[in-house]
C-alpha positions in Angstrom: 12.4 51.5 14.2 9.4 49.5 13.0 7.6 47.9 16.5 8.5 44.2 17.1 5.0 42.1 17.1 5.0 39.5 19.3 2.9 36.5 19.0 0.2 35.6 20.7 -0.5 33.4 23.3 -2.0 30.0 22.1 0.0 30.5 18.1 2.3 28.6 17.0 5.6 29.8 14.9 9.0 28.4 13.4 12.8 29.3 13.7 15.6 28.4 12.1 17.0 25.5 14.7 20.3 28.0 14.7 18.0 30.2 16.4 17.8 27.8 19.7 21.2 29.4 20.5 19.2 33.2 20.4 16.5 31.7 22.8 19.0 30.0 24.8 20.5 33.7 25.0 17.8 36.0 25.6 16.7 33.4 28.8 20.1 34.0 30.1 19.7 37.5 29.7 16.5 37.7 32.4 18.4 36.3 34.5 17.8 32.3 34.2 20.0 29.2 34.3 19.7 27.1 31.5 20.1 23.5 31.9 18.9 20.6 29.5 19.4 17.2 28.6 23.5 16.8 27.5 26.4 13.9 27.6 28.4 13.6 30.6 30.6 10.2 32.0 28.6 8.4 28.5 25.3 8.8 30.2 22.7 11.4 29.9 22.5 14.2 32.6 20.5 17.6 33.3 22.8 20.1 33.6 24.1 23.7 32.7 23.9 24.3 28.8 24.8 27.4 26.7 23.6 26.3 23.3 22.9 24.0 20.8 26.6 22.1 20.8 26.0 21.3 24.1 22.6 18.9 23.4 23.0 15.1 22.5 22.7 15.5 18.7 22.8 12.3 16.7 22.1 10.2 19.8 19.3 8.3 20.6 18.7 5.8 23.4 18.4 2.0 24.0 16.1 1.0 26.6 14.6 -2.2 28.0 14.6 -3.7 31.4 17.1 -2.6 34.0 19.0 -1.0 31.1 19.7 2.1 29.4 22.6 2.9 27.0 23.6 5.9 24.7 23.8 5.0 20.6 25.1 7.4 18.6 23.8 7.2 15.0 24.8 10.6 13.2 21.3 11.9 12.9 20.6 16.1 12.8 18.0 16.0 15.6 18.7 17.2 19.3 15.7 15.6 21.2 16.0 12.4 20.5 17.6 11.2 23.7 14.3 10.0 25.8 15.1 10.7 29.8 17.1 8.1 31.9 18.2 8.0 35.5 17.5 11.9 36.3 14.8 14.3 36.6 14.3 17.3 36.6 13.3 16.9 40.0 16.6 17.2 41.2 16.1 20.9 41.1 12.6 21.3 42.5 13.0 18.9 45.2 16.8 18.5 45.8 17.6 14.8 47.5 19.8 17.0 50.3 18.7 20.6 51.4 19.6 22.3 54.8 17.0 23.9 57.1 18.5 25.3 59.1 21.7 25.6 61.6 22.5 25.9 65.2 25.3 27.4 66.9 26.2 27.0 70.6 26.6 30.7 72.4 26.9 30.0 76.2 24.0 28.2 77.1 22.1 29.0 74.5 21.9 28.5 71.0 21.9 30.5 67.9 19.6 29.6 64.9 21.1 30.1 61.9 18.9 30.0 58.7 20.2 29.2 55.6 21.4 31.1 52.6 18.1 31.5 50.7 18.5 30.0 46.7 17.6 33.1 44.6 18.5 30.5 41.2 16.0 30.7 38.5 16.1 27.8 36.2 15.0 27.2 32.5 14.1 23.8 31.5 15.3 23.2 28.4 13.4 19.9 26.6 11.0 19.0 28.9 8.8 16.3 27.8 4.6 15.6 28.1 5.2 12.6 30.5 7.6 14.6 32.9 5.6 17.6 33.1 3.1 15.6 34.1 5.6 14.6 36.7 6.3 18.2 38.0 2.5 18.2 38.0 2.1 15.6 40.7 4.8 16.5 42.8 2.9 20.2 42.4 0.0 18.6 43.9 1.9 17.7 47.0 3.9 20.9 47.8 1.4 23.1 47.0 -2.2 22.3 48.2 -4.7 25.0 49.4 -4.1 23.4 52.6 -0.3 23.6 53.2 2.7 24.5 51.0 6.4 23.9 50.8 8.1 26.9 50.7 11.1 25.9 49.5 9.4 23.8 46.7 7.2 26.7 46.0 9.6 29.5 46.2 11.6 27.4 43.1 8.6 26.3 41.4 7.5 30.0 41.0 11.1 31.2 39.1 11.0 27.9 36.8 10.9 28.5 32.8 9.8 25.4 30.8 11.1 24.9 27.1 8.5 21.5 26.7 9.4 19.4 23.6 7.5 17.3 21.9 8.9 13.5 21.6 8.8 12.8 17.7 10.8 9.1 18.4 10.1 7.3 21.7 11.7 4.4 23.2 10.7 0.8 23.0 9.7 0.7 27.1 7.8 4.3 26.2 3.7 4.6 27.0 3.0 8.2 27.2 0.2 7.9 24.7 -1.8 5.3 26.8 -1.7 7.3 29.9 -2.6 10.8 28.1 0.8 12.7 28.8 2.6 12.3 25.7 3.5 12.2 22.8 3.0 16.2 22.8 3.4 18.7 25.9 -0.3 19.4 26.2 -0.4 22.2 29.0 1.2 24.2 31.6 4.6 25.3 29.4 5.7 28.2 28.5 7.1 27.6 25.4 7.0 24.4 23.6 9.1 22.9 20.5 8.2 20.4 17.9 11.6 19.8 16.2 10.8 18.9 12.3 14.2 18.7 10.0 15.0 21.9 9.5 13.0 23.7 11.9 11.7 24.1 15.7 7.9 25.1 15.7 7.3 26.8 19.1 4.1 27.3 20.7 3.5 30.2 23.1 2.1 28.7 26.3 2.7 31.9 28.9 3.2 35.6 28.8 6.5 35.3 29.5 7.0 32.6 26.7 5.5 35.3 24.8 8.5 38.3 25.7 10.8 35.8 25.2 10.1 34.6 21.8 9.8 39.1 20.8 13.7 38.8 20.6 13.9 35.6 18.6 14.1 35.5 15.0 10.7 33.8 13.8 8.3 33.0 10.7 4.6 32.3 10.5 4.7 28.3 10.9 3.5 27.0 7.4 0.8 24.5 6.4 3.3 22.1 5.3 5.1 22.7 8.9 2.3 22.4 11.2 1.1 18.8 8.9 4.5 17.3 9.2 3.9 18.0 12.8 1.1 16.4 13.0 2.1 13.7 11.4 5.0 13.0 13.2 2.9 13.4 16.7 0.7 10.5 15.2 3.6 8.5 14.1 5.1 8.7 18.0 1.8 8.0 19.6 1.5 4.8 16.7 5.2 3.6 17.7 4.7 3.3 21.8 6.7 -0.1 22.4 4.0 -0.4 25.7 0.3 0.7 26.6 -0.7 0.5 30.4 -4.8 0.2 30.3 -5.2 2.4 33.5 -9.0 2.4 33.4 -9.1 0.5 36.8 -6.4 0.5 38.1 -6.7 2.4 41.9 -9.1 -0.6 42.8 -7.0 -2.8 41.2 -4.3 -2.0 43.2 -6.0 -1.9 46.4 -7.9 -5.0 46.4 -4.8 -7.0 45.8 -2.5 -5.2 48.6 -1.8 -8.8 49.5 -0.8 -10.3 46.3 2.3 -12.5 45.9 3.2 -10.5 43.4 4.1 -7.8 45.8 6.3 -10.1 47.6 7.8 -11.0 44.3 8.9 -7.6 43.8 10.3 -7.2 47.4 12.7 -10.0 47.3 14.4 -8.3 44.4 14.7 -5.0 46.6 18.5 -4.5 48.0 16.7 -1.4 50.0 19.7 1.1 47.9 17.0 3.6 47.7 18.2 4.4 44.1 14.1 3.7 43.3 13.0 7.2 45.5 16.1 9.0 44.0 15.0 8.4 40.3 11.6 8.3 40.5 10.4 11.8 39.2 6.8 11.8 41.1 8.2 10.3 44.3 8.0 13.0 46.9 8.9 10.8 50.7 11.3 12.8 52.3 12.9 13.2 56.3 14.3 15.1 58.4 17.9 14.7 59.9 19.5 16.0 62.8 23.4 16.3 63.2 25.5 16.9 65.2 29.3 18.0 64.8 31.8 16.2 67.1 33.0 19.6 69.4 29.1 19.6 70.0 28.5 22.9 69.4 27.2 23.3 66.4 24.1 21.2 64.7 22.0 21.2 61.9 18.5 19.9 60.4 18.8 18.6 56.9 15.6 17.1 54.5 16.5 14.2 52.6 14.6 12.2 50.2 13.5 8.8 51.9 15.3 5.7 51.5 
């Protein structure tokens, strides 16, 4: 059998969009959990997917102001959708995670660790402004100084599928703060979805192995323009800019602003804010304690 060529690192080649469900397949195969954008309860989720029937095709989404809402207008694209309430965070940094257990024996006690999560994940359609987000919260829970290593541990089995976003949102201002409209770095593959066709860029090594059992062209002139083009268009349509040339010493020379005060009088202190929030990384630790008294355990939650 002739030998499969694989492409290299840095190229960039197109599939047929059919083909998703053979990438979808061959990260199963080594051993990862897919999960992408898809429609659950009329809202948009990250969850478990298997293929392509499974992403929010046709929809796009409405935002402004303390509102987001579905629209389904019939379209053939599957990235459309721009992120709502969840991140992907919620797998990296889980709002509720156990530390450990203790039982009573005697007069003693018995620590009892947890279960350790062995889950690798693929992140299917990840966009420029929330890998920036996995960015920062990298920055926290893994320094040189100290590490998390539970953060760390599923950090290290995480695939990311990156997409480009070809139609942002009307509150959308990716462009201004230099992580969007395109996934610029630190995927391992990435997907510009024309009409017809997914380009994919190889970001990693093992971006690269994956893409050997996929069904692929050499991306054409006309392919990588329309690309272009559409990346320009995105970047062009932003619906907000945020200058942020400034702004740290903006910010702390006005720690006393009304405005601040403004803000906190619309706070009902829910905590929904540190939930959502896909950089936010404030977290505790709780201690309880079951009512026989003999048993207890130590539990990290996200900060309310």
């Amino acid at each position: 059998m002739p030998e499969v060529r694989l492409p290299e690192i840095g190229s960039t080649i197109s599939i047929q969009k059919v083909q998703l469900n053979t990438l979808l397949a061959r990260l199963k195969e080594a051993g990862f959990e897919t999960v992408g954008p898809c429609i659950k309860n009329d809202t948009l989720v990250y969850d478990e997917i298997h293929g392509l029937e499974d992403l929010p095709r046709g929809y796009v989404t409405e935002q402004e102001a303390g509102q987001f809402r579905l629209a389904y207008t019939g379209h053939d694209r599957y990235f459309d959708a721009i992120p709502g309430q969840q991140s992907w965070k919620k797998f990296l940094f889980p709002s509720r995670l156990e530390l450990f257990r203790m039982q009573k024996n005697g007069k003693s006690w018995e620590v009892q660790p947890p279960e350790p999560d062995q889950r690798a994940f693929a992140f299917i359609g990840v966009r420029g402004c929330e890998l920036a987000a996995i960015q920062v919260q990298d920055k926290a829970f893994i320094r040189e100084d100290f590490h998390d290593p539970v953060y760390r541990a599923r950090r290290e089995r995480v695939f990311i599928l990156a997409v480009d976003c070809m139609h942002p949102a009307s509150t959308c201002f990716c462009a201004s703060m230099g992580t969007g409209p395109r996934a610029k770095d630190a995927f391992d593959l990435r997907l510009t979805e024309l009409d017809d066709n997914f380009l994919v860029t190889i970001g990693s090594e093992l971006g690269r192995s994956i893409m050997g059992g996929v069904p692929h062209q050499a991306a054409s002139a006309f392919l990588m323009s329309s690309a272009e083009r559409g990346i320009e268009q995105a970047s062009a349509s932003m619906g907000r800019t945020l200058d942020t040339s400034d702004l740290p010493d903006l910010v702390l020379n006005n720690l006393d602003h009304p405005e601040w005060d403004e803000v906190a009088k619309r706070c009902l202190s829910c905590g929904n804010c540190t939930q959502a929030c896909p950089t936010c990384f404030c977290w505790d630790a709780v201690d309880q304690m079951d009512l026989t008294g003999t048993q207890t355990q130590r539990v990290r939650v996200r900060s309310i």
